[in-house]
N, CA, C and O atoms as a MOPAC input file, in Angstrom:
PM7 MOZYME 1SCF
protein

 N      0.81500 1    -1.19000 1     0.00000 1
 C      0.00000 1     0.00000 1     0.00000 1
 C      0.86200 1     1.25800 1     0.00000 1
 O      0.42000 1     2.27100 1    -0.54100 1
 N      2.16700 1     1.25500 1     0.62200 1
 C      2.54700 1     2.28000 1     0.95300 1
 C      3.32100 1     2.38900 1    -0.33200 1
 O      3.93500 1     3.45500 1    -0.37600 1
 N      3.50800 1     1.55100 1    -1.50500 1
 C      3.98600 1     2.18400 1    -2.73700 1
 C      3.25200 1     2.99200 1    -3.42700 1
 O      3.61000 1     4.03800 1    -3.96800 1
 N      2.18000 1     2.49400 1    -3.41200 1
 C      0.43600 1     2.82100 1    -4.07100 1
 C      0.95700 1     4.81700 1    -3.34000 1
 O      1.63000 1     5.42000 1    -4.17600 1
 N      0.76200 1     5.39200 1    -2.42000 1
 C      1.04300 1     6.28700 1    -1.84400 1
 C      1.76900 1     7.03800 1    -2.52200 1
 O      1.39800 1     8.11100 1    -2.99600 1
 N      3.17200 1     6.42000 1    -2.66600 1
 C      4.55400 1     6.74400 1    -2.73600 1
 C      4.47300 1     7.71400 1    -4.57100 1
 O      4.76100 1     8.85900 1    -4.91900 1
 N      3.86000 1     6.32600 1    -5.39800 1
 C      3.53400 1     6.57500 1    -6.90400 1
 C      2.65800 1     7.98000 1    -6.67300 1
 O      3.12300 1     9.04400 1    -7.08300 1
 N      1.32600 1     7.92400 1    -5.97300 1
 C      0.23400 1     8.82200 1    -6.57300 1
 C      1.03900 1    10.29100 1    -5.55000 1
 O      0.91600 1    11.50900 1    -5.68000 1
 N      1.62900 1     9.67500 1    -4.83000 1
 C      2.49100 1    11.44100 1    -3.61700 1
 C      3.28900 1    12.06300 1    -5.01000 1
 O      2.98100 1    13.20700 1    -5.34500 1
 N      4.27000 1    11.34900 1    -5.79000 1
 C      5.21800 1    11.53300 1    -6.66400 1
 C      4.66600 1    12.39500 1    -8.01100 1
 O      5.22200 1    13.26900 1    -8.67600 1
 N      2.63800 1    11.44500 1    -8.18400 1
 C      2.14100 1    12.22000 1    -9.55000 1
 C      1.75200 1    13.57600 1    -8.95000 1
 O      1.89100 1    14.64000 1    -9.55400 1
 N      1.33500 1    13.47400 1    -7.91100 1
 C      0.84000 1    15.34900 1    -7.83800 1
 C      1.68900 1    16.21700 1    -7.26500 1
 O      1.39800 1    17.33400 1    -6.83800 1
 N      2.90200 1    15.61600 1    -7.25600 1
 C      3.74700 1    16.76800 1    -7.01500 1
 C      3.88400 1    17.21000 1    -8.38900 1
 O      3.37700 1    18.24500 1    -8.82000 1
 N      4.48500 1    16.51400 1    -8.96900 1
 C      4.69600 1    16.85400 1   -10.68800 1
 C      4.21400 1    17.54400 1   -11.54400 1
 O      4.72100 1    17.95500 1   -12.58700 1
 N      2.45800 1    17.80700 1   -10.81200 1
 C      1.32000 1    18.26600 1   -11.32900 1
 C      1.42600 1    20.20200 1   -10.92600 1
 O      2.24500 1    20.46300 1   -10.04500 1
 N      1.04500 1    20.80700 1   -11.22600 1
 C      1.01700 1    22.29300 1   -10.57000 1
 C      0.86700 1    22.29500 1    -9.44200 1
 O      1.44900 1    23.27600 1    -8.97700 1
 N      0.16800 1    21.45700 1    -8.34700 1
 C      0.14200 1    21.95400 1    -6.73600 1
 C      1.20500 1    21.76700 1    -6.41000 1
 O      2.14000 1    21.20300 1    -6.97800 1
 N      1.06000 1    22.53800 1    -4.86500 1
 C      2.36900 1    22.67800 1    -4.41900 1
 C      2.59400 1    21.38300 1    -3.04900 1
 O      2.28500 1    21.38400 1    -1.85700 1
 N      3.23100 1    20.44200 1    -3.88700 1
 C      3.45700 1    19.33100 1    -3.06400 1
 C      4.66800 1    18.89400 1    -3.03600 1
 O      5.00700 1    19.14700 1    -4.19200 1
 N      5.69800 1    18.34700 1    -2.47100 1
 C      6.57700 1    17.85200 1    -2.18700 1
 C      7.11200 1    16.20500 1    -2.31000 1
 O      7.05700 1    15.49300 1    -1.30700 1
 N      7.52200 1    15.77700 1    -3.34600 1
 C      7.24000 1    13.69800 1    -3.43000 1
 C      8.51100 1    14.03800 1    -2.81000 1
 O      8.44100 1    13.34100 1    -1.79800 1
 N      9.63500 1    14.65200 1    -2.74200 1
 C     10.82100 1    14.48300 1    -1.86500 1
 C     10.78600 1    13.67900 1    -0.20700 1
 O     11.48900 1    12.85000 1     0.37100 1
 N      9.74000 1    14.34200 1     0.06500 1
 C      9.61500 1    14.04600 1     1.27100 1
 C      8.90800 1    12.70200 1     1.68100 1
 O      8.93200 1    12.15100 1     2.78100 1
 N      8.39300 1    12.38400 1     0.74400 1
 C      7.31300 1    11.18900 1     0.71100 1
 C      8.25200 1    10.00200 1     0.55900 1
 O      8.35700 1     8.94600 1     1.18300 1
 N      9.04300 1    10.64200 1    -0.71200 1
 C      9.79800 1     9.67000 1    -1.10500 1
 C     10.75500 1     9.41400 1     0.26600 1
 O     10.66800 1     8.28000 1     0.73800 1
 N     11.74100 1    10.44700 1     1.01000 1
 C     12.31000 1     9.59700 1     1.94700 1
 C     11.62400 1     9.15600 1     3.40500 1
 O     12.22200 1     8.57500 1     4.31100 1
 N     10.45200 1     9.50400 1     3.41300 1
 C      9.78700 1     8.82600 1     4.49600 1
 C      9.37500 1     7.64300 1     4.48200 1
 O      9.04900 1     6.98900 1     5.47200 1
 N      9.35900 1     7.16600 1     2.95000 1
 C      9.23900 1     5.35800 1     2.55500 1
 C     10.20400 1     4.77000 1     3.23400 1
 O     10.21600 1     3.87300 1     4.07700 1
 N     11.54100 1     5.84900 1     2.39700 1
 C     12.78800 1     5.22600 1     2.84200 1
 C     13.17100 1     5.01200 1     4.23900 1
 O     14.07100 1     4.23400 1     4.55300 1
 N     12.74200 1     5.44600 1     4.77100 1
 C     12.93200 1     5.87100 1     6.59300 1
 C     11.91000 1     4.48900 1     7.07700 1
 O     12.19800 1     3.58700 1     7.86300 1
 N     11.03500 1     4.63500 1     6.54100 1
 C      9.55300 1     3.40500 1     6.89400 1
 C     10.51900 1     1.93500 1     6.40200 1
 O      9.99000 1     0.88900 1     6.77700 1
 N     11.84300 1     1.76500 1     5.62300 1
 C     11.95300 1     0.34300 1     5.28100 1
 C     11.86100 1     0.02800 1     3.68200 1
 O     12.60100 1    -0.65100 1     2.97000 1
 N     10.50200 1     0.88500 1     3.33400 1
 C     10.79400 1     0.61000 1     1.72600 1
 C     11.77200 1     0.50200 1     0.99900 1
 O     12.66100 1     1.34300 1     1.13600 1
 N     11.94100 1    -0.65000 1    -0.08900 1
 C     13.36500 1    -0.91700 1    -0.15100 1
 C     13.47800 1     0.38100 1    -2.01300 1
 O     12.71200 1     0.82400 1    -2.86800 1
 N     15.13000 1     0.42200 1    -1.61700 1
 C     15.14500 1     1.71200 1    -2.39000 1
 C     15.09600 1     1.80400 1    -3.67900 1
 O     15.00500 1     2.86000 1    -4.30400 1
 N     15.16100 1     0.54400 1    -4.20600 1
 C     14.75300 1     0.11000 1    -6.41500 1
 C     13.05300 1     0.24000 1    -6.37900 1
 O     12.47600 1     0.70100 1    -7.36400 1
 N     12.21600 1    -0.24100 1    -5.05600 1
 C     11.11700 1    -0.00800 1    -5.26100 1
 C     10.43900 1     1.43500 1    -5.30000 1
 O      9.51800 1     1.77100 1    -6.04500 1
 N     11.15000 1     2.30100 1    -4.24400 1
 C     10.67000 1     3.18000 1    -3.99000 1
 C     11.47100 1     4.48500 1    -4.99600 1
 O     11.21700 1     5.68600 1    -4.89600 1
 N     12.34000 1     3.94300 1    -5.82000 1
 C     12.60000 1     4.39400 1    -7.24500 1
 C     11.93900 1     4.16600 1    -8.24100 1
 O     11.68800 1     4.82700 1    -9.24800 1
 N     11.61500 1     2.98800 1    -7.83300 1
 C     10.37100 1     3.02800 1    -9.57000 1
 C      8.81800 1     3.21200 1    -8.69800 1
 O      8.29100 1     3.11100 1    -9.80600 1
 N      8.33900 1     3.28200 1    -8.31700 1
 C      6.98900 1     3.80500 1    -7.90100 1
 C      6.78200 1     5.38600 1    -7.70600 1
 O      5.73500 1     6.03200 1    -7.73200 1
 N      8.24500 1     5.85400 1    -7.47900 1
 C      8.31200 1     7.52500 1    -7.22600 1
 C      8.62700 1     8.13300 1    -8.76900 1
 O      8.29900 1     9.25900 1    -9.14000 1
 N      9.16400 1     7.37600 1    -9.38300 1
 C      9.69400 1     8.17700 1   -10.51900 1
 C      8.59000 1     7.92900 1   -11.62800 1
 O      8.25700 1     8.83900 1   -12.38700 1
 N      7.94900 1     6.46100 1   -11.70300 1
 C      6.92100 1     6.23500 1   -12.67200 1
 C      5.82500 1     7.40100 1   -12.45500 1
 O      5.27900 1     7.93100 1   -13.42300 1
 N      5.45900 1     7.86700 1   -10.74900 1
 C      4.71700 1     8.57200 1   -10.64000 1
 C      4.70600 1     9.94700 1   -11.45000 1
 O      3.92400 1    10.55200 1   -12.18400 1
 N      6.06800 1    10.13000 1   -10.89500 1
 C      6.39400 1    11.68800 1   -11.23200 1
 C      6.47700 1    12.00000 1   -12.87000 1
 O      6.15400 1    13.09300 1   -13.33700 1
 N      6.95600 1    10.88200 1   -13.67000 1
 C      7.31000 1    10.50700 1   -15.49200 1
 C      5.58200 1    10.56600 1   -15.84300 1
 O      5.05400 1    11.26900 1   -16.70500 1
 N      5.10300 1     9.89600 1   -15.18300 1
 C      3.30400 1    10.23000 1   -15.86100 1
 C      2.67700 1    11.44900 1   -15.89500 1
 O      1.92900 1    11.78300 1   -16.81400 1
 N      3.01800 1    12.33700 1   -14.66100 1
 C      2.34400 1    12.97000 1   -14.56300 1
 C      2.99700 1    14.59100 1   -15.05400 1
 O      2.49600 1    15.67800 1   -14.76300 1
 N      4.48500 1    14.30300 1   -16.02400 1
 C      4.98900 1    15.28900 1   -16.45700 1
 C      4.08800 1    15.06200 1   -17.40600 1
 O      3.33900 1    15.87000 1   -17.95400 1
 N      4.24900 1    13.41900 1   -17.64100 1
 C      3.70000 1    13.58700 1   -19.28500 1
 C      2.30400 1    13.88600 1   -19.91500 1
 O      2.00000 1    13.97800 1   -21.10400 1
 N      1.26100 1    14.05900 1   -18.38600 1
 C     -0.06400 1    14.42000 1   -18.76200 1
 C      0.16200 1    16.10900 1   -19.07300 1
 O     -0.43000 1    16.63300 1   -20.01700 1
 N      0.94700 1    16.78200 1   -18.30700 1
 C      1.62400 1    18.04200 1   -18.22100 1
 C      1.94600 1    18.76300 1   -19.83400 1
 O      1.56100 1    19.80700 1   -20.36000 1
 N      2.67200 1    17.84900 1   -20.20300 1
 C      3.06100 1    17.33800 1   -21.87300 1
 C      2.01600 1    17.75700 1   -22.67300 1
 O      2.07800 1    18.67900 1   -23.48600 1
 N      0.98500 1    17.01800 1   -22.41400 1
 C      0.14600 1    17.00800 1   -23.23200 1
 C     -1.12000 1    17.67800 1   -23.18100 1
 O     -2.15500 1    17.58800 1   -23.84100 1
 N     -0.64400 1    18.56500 1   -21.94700 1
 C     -1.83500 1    19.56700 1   -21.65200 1
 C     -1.36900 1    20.63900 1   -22.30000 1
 O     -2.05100 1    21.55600 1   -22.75700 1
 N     -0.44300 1    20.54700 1   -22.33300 1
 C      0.58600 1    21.86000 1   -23.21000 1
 C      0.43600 1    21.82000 1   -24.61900 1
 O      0.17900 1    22.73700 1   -25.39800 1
 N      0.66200 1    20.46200 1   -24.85000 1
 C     -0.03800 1    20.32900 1   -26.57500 1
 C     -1.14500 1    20.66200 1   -26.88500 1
 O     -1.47800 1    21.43600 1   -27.78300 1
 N     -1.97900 1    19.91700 1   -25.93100 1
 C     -3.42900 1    20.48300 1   -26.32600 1
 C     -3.76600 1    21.97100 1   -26.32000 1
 O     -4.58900 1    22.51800 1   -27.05400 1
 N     -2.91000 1    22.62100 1   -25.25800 1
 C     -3.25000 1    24.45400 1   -25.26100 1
 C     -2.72300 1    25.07300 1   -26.31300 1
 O     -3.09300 1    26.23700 1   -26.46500 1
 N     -1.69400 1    24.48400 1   -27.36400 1
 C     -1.40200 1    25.00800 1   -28.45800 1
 C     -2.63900 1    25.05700 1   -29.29100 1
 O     -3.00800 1    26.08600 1   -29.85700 1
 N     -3.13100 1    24.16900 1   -29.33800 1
 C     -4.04600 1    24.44400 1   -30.32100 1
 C     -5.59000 1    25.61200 1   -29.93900 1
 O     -6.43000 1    26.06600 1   -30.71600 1
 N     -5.48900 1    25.71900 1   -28.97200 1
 C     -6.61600 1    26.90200 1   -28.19000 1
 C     -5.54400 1    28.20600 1   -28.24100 1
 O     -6.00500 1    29.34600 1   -28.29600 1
 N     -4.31200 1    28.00800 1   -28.22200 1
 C     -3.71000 1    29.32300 1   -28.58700 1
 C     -2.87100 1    29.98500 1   -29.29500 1
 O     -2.15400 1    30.97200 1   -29.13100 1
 N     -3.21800 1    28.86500 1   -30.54600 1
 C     -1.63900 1    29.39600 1   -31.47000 1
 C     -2.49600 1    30.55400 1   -32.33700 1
 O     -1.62900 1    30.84000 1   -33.16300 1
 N     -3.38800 1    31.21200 1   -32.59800 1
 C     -3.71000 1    32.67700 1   -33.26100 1
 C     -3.23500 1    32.98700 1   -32.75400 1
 O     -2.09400 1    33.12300 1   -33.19600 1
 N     -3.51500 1    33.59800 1   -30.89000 1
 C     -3.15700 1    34.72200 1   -30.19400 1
 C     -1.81900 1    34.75000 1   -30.00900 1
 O     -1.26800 1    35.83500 1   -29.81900 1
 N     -0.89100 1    33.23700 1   -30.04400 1
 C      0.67300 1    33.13400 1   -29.90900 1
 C      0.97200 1    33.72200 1   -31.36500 1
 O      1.69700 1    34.71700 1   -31.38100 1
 N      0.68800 1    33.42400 1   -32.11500 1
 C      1.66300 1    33.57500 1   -33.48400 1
 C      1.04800 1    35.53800 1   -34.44600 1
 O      1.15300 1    36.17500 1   -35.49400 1
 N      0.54800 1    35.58000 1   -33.29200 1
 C     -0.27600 1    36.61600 1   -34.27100 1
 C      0.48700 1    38.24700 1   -33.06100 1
 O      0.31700 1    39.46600 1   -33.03200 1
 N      1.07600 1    37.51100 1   -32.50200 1
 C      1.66300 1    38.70500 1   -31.60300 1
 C      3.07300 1    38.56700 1   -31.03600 1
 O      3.40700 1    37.72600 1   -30.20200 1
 N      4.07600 1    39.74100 1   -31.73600 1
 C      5.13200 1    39.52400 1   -31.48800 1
 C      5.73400 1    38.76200 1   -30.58300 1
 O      6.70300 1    38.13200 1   -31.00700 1
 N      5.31200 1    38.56200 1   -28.89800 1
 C      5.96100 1    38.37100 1   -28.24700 1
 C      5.81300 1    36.96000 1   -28.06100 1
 O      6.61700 1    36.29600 1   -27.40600 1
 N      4.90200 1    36.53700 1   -28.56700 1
 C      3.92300 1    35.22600 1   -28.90700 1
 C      5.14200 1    34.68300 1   -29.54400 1
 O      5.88300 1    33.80600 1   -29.09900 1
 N      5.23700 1    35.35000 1   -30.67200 1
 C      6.09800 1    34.24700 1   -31.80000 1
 C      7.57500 1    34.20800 1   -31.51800 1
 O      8.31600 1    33.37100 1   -32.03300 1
 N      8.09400 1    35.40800 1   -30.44500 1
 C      9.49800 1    35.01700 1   -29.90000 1
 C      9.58200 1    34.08000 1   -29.20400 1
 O     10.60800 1    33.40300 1   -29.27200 1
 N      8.49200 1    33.70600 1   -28.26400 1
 C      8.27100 1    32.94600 1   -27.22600 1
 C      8.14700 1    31.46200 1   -27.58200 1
 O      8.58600 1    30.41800 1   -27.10000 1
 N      7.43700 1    31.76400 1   -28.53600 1
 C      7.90600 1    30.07100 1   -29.35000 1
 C      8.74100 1    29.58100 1   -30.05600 1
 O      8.77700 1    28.36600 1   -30.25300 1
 N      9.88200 1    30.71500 1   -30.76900 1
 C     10.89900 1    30.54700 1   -31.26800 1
 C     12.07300 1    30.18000 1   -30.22500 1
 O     12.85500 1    29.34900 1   -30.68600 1
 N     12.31900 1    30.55100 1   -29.12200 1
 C     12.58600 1    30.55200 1   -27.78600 1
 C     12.53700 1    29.04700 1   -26.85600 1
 O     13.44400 1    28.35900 1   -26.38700 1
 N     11.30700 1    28.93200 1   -26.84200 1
 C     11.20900 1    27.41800 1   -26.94400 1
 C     11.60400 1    26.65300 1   -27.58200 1
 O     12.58700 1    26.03000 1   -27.18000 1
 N     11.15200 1    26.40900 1   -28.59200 1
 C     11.53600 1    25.56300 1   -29.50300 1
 C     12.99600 1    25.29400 1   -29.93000 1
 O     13.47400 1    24.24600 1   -30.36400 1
 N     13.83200 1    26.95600 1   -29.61700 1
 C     15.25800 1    26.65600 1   -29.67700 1
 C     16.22200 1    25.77000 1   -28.67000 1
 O     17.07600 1    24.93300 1   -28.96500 1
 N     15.75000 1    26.28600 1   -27.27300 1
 C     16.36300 1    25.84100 1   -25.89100 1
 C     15.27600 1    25.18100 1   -25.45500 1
 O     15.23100 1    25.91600 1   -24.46900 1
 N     14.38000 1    24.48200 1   -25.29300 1
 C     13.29600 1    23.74200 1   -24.88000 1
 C     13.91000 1    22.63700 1   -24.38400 1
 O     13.65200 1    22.15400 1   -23.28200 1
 N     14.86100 1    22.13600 1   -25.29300 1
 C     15.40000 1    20.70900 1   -24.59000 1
 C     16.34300 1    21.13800 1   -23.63500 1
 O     15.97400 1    20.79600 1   -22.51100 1
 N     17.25300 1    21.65700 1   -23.63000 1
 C     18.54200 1    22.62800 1   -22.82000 1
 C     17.77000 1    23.18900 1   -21.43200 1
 O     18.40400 1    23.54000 1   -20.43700 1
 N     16.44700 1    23.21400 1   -21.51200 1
 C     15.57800 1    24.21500 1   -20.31400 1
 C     15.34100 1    22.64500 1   -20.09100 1
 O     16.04600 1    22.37600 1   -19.11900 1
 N     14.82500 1    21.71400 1   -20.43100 1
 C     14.21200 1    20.41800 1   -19.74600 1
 C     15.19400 1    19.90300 1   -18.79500 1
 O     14.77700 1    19.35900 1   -17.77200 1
 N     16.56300 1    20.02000 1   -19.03000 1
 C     17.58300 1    19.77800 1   -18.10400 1
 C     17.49800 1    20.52300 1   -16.79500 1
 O     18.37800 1    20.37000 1   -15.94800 1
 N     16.22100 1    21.52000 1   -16.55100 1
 C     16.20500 1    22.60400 1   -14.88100 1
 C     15.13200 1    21.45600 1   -14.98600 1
 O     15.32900 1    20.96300 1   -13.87500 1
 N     14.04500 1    20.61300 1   -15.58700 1
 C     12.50700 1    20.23900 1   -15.03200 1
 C     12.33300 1    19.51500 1   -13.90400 1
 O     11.17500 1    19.26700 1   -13.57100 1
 N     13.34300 1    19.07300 1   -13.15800 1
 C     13.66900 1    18.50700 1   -11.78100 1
 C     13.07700 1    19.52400 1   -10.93600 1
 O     12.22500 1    19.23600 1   -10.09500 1
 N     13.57100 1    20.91200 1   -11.16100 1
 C     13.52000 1    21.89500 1    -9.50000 1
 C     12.32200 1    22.03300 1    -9.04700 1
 O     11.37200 1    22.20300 1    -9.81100 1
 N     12.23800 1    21.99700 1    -8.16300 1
 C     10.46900 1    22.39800 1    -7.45300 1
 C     10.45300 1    23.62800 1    -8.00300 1
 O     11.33000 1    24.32100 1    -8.51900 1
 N      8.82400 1    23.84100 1    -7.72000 1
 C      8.38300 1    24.89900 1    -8.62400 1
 C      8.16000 1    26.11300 1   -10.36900 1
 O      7.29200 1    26.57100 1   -11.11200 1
 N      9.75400 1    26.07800 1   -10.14300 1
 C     10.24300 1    26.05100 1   -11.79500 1
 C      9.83800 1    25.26000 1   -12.83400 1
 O      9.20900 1    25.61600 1   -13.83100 1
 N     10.48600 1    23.46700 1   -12.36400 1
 C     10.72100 1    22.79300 1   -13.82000 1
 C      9.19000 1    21.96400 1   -13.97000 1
 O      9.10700 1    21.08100 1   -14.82300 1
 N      7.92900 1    22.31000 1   -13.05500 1
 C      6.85600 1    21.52200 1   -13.34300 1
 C      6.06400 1    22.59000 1   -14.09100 1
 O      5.01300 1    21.99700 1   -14.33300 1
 N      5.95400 1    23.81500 1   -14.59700 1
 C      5.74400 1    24.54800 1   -15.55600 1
 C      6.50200 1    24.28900 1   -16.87500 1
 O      5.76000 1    24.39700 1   -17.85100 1
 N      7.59100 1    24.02200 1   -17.12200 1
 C      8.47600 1    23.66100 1   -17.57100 1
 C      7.94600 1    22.60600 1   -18.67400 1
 O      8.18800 1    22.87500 1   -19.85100 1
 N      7.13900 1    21.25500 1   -18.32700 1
 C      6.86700 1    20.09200 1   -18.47700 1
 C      5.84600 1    20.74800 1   -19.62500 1
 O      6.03000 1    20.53600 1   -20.82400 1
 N      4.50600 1    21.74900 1   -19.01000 1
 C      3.99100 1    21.81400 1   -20.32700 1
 C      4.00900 1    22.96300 1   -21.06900 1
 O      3.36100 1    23.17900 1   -22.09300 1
 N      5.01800 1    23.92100 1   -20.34000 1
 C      5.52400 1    24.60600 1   -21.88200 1
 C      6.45200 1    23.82600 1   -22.76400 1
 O      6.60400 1    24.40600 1   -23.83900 1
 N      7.32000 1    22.37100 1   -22.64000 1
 C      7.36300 1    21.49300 1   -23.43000 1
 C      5.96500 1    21.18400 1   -24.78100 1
 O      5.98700 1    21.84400 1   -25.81900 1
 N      5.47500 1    20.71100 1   -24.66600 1
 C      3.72000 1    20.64600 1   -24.97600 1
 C      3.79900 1    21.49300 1   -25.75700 1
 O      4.11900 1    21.34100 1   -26.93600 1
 N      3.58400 1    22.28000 1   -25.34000 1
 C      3.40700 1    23.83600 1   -25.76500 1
 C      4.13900 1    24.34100 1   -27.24700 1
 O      3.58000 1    24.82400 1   -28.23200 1
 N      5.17700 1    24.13000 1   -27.09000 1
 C      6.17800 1    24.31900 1   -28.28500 1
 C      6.03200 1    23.15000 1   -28.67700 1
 O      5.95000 1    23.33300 1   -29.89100 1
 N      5.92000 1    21.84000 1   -28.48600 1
 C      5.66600 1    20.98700 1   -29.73700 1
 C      7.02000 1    20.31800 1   -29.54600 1
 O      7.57300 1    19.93900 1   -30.57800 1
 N      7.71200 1    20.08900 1   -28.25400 1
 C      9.08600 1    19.04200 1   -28.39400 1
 C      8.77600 1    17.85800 1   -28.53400 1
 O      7.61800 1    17.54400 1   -28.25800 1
 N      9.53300 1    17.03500 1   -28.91600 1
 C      9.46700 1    15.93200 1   -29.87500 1
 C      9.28400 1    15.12800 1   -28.06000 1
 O     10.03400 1    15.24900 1   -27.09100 1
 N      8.00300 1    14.35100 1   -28.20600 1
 C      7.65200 1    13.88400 1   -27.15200 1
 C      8.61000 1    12.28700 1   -26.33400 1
 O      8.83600 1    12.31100 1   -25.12400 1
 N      8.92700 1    11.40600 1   -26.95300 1
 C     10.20500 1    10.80300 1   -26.44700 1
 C     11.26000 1    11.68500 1   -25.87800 1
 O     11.55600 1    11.60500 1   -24.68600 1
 N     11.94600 1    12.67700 1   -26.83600 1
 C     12.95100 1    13.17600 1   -26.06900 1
 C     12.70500 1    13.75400 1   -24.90200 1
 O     13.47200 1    13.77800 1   -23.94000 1
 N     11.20100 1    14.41700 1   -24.99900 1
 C     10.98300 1    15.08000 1   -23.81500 1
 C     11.13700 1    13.93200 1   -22.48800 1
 O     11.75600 1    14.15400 1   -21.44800 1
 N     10.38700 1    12.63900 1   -22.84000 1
 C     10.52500 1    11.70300 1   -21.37200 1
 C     12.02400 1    11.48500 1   -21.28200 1
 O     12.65200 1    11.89500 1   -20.30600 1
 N     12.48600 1    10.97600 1   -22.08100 1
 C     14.04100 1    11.20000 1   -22.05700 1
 C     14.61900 1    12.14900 1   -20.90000 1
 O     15.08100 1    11.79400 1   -19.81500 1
 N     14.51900 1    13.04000 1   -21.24900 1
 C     15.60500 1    14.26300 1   -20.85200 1
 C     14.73500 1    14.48900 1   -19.36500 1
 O     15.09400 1    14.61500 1   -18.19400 1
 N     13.79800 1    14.47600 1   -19.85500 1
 C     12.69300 1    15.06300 1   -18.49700 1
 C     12.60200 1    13.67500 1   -17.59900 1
 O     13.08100 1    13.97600 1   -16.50600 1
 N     12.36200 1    12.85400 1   -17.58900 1
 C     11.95500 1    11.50600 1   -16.87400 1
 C     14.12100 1    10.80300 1   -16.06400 1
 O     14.56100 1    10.35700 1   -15.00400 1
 N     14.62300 1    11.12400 1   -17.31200 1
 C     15.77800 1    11.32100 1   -16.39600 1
 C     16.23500 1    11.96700 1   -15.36300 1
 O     16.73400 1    11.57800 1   -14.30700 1
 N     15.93500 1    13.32600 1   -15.92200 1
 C     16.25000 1    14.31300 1   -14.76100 1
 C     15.40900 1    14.19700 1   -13.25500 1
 O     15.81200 1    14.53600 1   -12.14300 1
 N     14.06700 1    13.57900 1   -13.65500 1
 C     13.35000 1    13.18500 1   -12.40100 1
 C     13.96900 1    12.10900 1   -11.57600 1
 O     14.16100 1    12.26800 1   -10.37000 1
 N     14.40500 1    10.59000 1   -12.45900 1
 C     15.05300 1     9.83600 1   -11.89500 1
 C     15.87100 1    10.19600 1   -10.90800 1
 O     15.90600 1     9.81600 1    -9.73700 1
 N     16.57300 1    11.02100 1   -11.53400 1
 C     18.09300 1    11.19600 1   -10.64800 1
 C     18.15600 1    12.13700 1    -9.52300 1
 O     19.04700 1    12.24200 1    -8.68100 1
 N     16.79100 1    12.97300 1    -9.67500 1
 C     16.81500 1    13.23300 1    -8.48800 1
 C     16.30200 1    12.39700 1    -7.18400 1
 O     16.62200 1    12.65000 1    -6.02200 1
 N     15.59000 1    11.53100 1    -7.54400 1
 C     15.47300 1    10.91400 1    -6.46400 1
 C     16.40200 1     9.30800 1    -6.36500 1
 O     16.55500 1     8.67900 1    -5.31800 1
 N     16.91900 1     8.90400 1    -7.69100 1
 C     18.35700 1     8.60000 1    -7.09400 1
 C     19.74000 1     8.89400 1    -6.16400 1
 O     20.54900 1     8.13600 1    -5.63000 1
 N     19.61500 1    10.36000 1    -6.23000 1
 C     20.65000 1    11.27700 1    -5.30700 1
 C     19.93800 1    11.24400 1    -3.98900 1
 O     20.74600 1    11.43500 1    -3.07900 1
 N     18.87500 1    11.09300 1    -3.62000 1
 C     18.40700 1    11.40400 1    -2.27100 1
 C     18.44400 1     9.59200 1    -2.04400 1
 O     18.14900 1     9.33300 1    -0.87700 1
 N     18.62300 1     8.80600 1    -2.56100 1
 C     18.86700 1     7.52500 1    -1.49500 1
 C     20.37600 1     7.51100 1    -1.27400 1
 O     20.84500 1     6.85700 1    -0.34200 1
 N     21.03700 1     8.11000 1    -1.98000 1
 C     22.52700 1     8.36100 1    -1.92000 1
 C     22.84200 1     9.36500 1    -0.58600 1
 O     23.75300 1     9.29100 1     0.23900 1
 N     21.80300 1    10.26300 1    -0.69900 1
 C     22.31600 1    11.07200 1     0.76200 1
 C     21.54000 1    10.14600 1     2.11800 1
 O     22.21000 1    10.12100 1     3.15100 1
 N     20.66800 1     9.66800 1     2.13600 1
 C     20.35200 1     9.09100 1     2.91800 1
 C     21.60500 1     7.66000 1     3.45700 1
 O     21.32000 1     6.90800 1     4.38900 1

């Protein structure tokens, strides 16, 4: 049960509220959970729920590409993206920052593998580094 937890603590952090799977995640660890499990139940969590993120971003392109492309700052902003989008997916780890991050991915239209790639790594490893400090 307490993976069940661990996964759905991990998806809504990932999500816009302001939640914390850091903490969840090492209170498994503290509880006994062993640490390959509580790596893949924390990270699958957190990899899904960039990628609904993903694709909420895709979908808002299409509700806003007039008003994006039809106004200067619009069309820098996606040129912008689209240039460093992958280079910016390398911050999508940090609280607060890189879970906006996930669907202005979406948004600009990054090539959706690379995005889990780059993005689903960078999640990994952060919570690979915290069984390391523990």
């Amino acid at each position: 049960m307490s993976e069940i937890a661990l996964f759905f603590s991990a998806f809504l952090a990932a999500t816009i509220l302001p939640f914390s799977s850091e903490v969840a995640f090492l209170v498994a660890l503290e509880n006994g959970m062993d640490a390959s499990s509580a790596l893949f139940f924390a990270s699958s969590g957190n990899i899904l729920a960039i990628s609904l993120n993903y694709w909420f971003g895709y979908w808002l392109y299409d509700k806003t590409k007039t008003k994006l492309n039809s106004s200067k700052v619009g069309k820098k902003s996606l040129a912008y993206g689209t240039k460093y989008g992958y280079f910016a997916l390398a911050f999508s780890w940090l609280p607060v920052f890189g879970d906006p991050l996930t669907l202005v991915a979406g948004l600009v239209r990054l090539n959706f593998v690379w995005f889990v790639v780059i993005a689903g790594l960078m999640r990994f490893i952060r919570y690979y580094l915290l069984t390391i400090v523990i």
